[in-house]
Backbone as a chain_set.jsonl record, in Angstrom:
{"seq": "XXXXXXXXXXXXXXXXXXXXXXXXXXXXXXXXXXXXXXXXXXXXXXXX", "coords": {"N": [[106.063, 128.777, 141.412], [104.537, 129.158, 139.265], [103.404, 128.176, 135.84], [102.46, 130.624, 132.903], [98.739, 131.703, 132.413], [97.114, 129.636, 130.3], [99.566, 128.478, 129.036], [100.746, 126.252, 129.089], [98.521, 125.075, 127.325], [99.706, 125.777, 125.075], [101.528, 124.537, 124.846], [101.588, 122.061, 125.168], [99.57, 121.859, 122.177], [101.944, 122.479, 120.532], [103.283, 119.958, 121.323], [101.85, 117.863, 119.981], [101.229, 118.48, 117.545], [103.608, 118.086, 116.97], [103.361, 114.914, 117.357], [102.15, 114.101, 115.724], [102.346, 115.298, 113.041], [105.166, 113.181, 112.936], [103.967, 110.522, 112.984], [102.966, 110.7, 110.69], [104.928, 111.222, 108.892], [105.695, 108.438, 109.105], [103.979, 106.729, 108.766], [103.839, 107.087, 105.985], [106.3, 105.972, 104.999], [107.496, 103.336, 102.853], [108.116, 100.179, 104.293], [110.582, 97.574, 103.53], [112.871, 96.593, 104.215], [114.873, 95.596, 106.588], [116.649, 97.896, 107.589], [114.728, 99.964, 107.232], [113.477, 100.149, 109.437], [115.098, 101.697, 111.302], [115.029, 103.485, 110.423], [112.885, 105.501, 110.559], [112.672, 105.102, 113.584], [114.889, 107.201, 113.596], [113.858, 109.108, 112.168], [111.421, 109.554, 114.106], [113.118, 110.257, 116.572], [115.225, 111.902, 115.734], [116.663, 115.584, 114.665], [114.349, 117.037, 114.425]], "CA": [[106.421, 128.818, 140.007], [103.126, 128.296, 137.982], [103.127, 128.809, 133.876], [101.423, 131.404, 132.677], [97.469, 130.968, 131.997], [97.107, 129.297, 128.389], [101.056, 128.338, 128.603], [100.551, 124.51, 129.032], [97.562, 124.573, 126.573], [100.567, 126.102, 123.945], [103.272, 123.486, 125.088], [100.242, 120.771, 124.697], [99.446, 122.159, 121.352], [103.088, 121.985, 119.86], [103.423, 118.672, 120.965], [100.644, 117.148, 119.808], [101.156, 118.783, 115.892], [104.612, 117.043, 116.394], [103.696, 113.716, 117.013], [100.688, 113.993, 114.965], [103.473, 114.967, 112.016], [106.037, 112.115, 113.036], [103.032, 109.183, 112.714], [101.911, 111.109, 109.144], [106.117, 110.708, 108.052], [106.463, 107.162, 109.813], [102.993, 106.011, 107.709], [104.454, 107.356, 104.245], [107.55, 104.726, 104.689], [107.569, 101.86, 102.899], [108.571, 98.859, 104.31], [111.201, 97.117, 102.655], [113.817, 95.828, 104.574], [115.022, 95.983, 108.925], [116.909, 99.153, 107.828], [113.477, 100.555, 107.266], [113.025, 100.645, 110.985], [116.003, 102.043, 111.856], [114.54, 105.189, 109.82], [111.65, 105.41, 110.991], [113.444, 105.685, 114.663], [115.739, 108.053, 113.34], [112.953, 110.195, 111.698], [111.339, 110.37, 114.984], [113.705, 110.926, 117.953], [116.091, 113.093, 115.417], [116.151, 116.408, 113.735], [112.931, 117.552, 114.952]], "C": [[105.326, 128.15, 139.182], [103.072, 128.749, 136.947], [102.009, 129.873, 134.25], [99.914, 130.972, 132.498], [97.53, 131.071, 130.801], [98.599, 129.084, 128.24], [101.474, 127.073, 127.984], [99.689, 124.008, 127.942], [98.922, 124.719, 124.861], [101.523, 124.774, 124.106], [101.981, 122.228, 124.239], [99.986, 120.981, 123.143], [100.506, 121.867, 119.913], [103.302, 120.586, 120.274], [102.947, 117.894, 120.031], [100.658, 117.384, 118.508], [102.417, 117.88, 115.705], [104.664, 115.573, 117.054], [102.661, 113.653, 116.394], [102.029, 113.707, 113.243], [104.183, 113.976, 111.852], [105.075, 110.702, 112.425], [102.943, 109.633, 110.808], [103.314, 110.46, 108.576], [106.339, 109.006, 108.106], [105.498, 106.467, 108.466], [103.252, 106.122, 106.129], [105.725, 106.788, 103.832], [106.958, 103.963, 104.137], [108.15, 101.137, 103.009], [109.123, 98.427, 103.762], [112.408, 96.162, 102.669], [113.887, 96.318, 106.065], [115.484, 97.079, 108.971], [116.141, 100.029, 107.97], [113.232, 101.388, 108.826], [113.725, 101.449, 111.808], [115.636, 103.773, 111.944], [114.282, 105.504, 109.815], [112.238, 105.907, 112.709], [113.909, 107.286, 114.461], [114.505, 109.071, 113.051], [111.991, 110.522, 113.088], [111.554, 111.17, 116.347], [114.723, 111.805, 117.281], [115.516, 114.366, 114.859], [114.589, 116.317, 113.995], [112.599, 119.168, 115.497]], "O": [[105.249, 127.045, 138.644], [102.65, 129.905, 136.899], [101.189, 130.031, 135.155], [99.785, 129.75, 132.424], [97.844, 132.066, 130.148], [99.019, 129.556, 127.183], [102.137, 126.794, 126.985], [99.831, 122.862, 127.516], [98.939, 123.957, 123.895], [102.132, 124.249, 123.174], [101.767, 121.837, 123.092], [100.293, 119.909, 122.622], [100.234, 121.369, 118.821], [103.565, 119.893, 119.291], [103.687, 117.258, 119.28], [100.054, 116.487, 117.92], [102.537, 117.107, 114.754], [105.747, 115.037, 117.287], [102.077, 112.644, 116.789], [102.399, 112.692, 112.653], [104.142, 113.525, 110.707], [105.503, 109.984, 111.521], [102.872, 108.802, 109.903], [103.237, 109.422, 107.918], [107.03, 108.403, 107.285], [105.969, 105.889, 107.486], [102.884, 105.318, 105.271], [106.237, 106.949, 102.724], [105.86, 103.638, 104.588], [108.969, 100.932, 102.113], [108.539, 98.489, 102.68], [112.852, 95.375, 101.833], [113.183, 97.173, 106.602], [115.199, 97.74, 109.97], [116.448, 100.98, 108.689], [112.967, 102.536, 109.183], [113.26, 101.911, 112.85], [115.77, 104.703, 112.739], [114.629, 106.5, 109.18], [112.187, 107.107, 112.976], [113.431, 108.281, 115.005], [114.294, 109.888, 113.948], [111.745, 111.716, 113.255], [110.923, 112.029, 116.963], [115.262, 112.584, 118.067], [114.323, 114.482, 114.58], [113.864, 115.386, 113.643], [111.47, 119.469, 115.886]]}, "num_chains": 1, "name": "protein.A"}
């Protein structure tokens, strides 16, 4: 059972735009209080 050729480079590809995205949303928080962090979590293990 081996991926197709160029299957892994696609899987690799979508990852990589979404944690590239998640850091870009996490960096456009501001800081403000401990709930902050919570939201920041939330924004990147949810809804994704």
């Amino acid at each position: 059972m081996r991926p197709a050729a160029g299957a892994m480079a696609l899987v690799e590809a979508a990852t990589t735009v979404k944690i590239v995205t998640a850091l870009r949303d996490v960096f456009a928080l501001e800081f403000n209080s401990r709930r902050d962090l919570m939201m920041v979590v939330a924004r990147i293990f949810c809804c994704r």
